[in-house]
N, C-alpha and C positions, 0 to 999 in steps of 0.2 A: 800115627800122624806122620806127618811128611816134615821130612828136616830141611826139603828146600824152601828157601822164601822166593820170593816174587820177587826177580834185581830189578824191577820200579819202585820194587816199596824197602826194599835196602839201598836203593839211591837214595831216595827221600830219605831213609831216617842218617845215610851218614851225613846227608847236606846238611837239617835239620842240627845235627849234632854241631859242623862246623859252623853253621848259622850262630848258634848260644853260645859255642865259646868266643867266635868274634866280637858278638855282641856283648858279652863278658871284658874280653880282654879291652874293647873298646872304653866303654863306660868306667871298669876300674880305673885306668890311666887319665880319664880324666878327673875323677874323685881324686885320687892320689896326688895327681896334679895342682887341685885346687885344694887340698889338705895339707899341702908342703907352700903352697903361696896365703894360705891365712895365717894372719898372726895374731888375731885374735881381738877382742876389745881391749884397746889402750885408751889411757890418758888425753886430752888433746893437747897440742903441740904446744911447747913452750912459748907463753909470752900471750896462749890467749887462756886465761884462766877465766873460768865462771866465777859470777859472781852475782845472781840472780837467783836467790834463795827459793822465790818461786815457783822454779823450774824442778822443784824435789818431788816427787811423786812417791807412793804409795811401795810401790813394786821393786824402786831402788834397793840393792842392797846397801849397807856400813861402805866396804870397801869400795864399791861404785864411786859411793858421794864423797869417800875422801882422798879419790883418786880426783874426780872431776871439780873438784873444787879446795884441792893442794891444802885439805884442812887434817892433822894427824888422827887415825881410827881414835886411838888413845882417849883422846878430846870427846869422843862425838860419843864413847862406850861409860865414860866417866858420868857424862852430864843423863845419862839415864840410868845412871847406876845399876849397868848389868854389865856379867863378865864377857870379852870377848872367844872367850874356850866355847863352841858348840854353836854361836850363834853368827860366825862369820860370813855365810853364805845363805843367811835370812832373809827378808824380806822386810821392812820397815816394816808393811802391815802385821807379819808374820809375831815380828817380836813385839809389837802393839796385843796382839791377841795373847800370846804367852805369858808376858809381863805385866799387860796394865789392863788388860781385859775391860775394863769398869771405865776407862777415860777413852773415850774413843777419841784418836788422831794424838792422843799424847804426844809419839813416841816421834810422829812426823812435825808436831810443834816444837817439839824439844831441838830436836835434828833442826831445824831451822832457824833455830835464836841462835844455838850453838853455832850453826857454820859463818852466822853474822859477828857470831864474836870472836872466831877465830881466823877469820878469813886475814891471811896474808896483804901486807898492804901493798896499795898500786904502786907500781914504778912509773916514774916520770919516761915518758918514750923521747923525751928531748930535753935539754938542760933549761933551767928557764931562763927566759929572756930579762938580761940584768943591764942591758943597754939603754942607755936615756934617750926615751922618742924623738926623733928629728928633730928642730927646731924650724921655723917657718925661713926662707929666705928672709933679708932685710928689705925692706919694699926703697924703691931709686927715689 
């Protein structure tokens, strides 16, 4: 066999090579980029608290709903009387299935009276108004 190659076809394969690594070095930098600018799922901003028990859905996790609805895990792990060791990053439906197998939506009923009875009470966004209404002019 012949040890020379063909300099067309070892142009192409180093282009080819500098091709993938650019193409490499491109797209990590921007993954990287965008894995150093996420921060993740958080809480929503203070001062707008849920409170729309409604809005609990199946798929939510424990920690989810007592982040988004500033109600303590403790609360919401008591009232189904299961531990929170192992089951933190479950699934409502998840631990409905493991748990209560036999009641179906238990675990999502439960979770819903509980966040209504623990939910944090409203703040007034303004002082009330303690001033006695105008009175009318005197008529001439």
């Amino acid at each position: 066999m012949s040890s020379k190659v063909n300099p067309k076809q070892r142009a192409l394969i180093i282009a080819l090579i500098i091709f993938g690594f650019l193409f490499t070095v491109f797209f990590g930098m921007r993954a990287l980029r965008a894995f150093r600018k996420f921060d993740g799922h958080r809480p929503p901003p203070p001062g707008e608290v849920e409170t729309d028990v409604e809005l609990v859905r199946d798929w939510m996790t424990v920690s989810f709903i007592s982040r988004t609805y500033y109600v303590p895990e403790k609360f919401i792990y008591e009232a189904l009387k299961i531990s929170p060791l192992g089951n933190h990053d479950k699934s409502l439906e998840a631990l409905n299935e493991e748990y209560y197998p036999d009641a179906d939506g238990f675990v999502l009923q439960t979770v819903k009276a509980t966040l209504l009875a623990h939910q944090p009470k409203p703040t007034p966004d303004s002082a009330p108004d303690t001033a006695p209404p105008p009175t009318a002019p005197p008529a001439p």
